[in-house]
N, C-alpha and C positions, 0 to 999 in steps of 0.2 A: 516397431523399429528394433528393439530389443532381438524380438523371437527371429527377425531377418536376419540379425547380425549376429547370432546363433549357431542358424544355418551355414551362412556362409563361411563363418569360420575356419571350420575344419579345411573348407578347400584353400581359402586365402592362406593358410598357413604353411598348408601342404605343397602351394606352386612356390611359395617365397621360399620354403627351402631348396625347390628343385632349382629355383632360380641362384641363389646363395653356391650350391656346389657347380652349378655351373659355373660361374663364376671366378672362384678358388680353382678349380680345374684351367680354366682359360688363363688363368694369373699364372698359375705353374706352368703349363708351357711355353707362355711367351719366356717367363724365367729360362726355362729348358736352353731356347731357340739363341734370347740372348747371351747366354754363359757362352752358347757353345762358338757364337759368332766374336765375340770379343772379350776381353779380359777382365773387364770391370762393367759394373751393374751400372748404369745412368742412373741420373737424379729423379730423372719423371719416374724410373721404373719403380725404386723405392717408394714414391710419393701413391704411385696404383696398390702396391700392396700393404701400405697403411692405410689406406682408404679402405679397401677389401676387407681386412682384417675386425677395422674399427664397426663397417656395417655386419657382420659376422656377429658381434660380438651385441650391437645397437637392436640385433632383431631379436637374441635370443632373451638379454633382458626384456624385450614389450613383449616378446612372447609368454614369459612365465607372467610379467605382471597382469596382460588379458585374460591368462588363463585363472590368476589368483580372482580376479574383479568376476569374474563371470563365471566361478564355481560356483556360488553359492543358488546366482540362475538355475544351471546346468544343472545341479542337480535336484530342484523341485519339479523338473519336466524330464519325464522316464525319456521321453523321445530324443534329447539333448545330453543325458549320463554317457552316454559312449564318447563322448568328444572331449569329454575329461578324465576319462578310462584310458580312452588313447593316449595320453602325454603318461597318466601315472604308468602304465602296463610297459612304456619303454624301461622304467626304474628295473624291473626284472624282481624273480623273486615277491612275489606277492601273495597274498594269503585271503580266501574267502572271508576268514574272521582272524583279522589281524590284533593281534595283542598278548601279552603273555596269558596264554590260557592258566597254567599251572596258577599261576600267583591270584586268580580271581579265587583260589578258594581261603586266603589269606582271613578272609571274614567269617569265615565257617570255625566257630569256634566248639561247637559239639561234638562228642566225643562217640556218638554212633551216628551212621547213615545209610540209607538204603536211596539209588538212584537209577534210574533207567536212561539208555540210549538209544534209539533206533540208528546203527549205526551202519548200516546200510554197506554189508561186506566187511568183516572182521581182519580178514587177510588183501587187504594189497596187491598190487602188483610188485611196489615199491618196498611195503614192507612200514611204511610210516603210521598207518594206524595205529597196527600192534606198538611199535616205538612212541608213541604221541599215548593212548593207553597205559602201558606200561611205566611212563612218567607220573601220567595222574594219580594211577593207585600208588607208586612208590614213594613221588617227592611232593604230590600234589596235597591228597589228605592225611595220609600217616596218621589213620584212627581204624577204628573199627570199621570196615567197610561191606556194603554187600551191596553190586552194581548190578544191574539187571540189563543184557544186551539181546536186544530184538533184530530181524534181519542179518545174521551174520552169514547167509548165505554159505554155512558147512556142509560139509559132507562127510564121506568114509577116510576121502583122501587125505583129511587133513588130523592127525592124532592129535591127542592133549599134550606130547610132548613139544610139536611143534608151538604152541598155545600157553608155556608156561610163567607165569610171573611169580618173580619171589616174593614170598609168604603171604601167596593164595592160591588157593584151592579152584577146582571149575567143574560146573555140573551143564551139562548140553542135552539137546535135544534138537537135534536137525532132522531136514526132510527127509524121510527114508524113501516117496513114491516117484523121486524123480524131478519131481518137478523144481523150477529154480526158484533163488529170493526164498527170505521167511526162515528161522530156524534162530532158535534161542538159546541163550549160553548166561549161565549164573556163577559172576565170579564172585567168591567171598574171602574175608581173612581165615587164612589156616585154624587159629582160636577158637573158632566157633566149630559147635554141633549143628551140620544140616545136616537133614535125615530127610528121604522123598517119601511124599506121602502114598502109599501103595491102592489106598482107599479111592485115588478118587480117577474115575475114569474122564481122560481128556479129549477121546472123541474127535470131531474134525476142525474140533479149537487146538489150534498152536499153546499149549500151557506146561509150565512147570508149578509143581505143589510140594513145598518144601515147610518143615518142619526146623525153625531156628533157635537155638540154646545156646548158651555161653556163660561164664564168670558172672555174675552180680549184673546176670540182666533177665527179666521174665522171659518165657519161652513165647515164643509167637507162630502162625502162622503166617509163609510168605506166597503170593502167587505170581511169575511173571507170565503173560499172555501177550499175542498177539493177534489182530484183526485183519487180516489181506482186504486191501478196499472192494473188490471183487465178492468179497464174504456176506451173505445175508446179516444185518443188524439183527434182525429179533432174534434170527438162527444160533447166533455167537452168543446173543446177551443170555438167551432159555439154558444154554448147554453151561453160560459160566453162574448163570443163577443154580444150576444143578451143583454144579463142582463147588460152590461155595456151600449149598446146604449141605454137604456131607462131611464138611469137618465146624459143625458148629458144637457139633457134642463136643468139640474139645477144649468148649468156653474159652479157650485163648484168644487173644485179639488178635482181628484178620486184618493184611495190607495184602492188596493187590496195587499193580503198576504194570503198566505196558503202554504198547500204542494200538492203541484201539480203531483210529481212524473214525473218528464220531467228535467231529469240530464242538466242541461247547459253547464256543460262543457264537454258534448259530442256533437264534430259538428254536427254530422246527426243528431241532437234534434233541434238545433237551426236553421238548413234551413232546417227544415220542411214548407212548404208552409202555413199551418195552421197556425202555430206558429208566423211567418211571420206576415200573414194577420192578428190576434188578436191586435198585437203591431202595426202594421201602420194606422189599421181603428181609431184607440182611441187616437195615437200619446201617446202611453204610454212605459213609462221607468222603466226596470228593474234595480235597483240598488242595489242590494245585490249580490258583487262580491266575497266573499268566501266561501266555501265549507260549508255546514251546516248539512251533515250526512258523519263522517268518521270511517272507521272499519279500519282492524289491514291490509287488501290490496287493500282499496276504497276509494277514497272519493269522494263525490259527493255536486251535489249546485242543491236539488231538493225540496229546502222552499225557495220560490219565494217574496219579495216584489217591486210593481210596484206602479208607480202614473203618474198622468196626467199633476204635477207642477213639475218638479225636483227641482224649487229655494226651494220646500218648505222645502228637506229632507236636514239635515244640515250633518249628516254621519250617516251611518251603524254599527253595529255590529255582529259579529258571534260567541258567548259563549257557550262552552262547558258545559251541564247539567245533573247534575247527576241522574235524574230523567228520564234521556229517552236520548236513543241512536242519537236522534238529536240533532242539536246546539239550542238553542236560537236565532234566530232571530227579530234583533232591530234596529228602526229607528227612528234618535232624528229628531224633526221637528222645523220646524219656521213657526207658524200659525197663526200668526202677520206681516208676512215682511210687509219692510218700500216701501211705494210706491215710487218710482225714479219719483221727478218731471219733467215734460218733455219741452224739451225745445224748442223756437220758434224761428225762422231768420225771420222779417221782411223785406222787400224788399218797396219802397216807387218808383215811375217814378213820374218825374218831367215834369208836361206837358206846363209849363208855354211858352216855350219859341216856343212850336207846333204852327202856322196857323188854323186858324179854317175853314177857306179855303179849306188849302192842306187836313184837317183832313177829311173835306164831299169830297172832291175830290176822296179821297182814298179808304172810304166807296164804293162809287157810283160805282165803278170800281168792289167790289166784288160779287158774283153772292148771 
């Protein structure tokens, strides 16, 4: 009975309004018809357009309270969400992820982080990106930052001046062969020493290889990368299993982040032999355990960040943004740990009371 009265909703509510303005419509013209015929309004006429008014007003209160009782229905059946879309979507102005974005990083109280987006188109039509952007790094965290952007779909056309945010720096790397989608952009705070790694060859992986340094923090290696779903798995993993052995001589601890497109929490991703083998050769740790792309019947954990120190990452995050169908992904770090000094047991033999005797005696006996 329920799921019937669901259904027909939308339409019962949709003739009752067509019905209500016809109505008002017909009320106003007899108004029209009688002004123009005599001087004074009759008693019945007054009496029709209270009544009109009062039903006007009797449908739209049971409308909103049907629609308040029957949300909570409406919206555990995907097939019945649109019927409560429709009333919100008239409000205007609405937002995929509605909420003060800026202010969810209010809890983020570390004072370095490094974050990824798949942010699927950097520039705009509109231009609200880069403004929505330019908020978070300015008002949002206001620390040390270094944001890893995948898919920014750049090109030649677009210069780093059009691109710029105050007091940070940006290192890109877009498609040069034409083709569209895909192309990476590493903004960081101006503070900071990046330096690109010239050593390591990036091949037909989408990857930036940066060398990070600053004020009273260790130096680190950063990698951001990207996976096109189209891209061979083992193909992507061999080439960044390669890119990663070639800066290990620099005993620095490695983070890599990107979007990989290799869901984790689907088993058959994770014991892939590939997949496997990239994480044991490099003894590297994934740490970003919640889902960072979710639709209305998916969620998935396919923006990856890994590293070579786990003491260094102090926690994670995965925020919802309204600029792109992915989460945020964030990791506060400790780029300073304290070294644990280490500690020694002395052990002393007392030889005083040995024979010097017995002691060549004993010697002499051994081969």
């Amino acid at each position: 009975m329920t799921l019937i009265l669901c259904m027909d909703f939308t339409v019962i509510v949709l003739c009752t309004y067509i019905l209500a303005l016809f109505v008002v419509l017909l009320a106003a013209c007899h108004l029209s018809e009688a002004s123009s015929k005599i001087h004074r309004i009759s008693t019945m006429l007054y009496i029709e357009l209270i009544v009109v008014c009062m039903a006007i007003v009797l449908f739209c209160t049971c409308t909103f309270f049907m629609v308040y009782r029957l949300s909570f229905l409406l919206l555990d059946n995907s097939r019945y969400t649109l019927v409560v879309l429709f009333f919100i979507l008239l409000i205007g102005n609405i937002e995929r992820n509605p909420g003060p974005f800026v202010n969810a990083f209010q809890d983020v109280k570390e004072k370095f982080i490094i974050s990824h987006l798949n942010i699927q188109s950097l520039v705009s039509s509109n231009g609200k990106k880069l403004k929505d952007l330019e908020n978070l790094l300015v008002n949002g965290l206001n620390k040390s930052l270094i944001i890893g952007l995948s898919e920014t779909w750049l090109n030649s056309r677009y210069s780093n001046n059009l691109l710029n945010f105050p007091g940070y720096k940006m290192l890109r790397k877009d498609r040069t062969n034409g083709a569209k989608g895909g192309g990476l952009a590493l903004i960081y705070s101006e503070h900071l020493k990046v330096s690109t790694l010239k050593n390591v060859k990036s091949g037909i992986t989408e990857s930036i290889w940066v060398r990070v340094a600053g004020k009273n923090i260790n130096p680190f290696i950063l990698c951001l990368c990207y996976r096109p779903p189209n891209l061979c798995k083992r193909i992507f993993l061999e080439e960044l299993k390669s890119q990663t052995k070639s800066v290990q001589d620099t005993l620095m601890p490695v983070f890599i982040l990107g979007d990989f497109n290799i869901d984790l929490l689907d088993p058959q991703s994770i014991l892939q032999s590939s997949y496997c083998d990239f994480l044991t050769s490099h003894s590297l740790v994934q740490v970003t355990d919640r889902p960072t792309r979710i639709t209305d019947s998916t969620a998935t954990l396919i923006d990856h960040m890994y590293t070579s120190r786990r003491n260094y990452v102090i926690r994670t995050y995965s925020i919802p943004c309204p600029i792109s169908d992915h989460n945020l992904i964030m990791g506060s770090l400790r780029l300073n740990p304290r070294k644990e000094k280490p500690t020694f047991k002395v052990y002393k033999r007392n030889c005083s009371s040995i024979s010097q005797d017995d002691l060549k005696r004993t010697f002499s006996l051994v081969d």
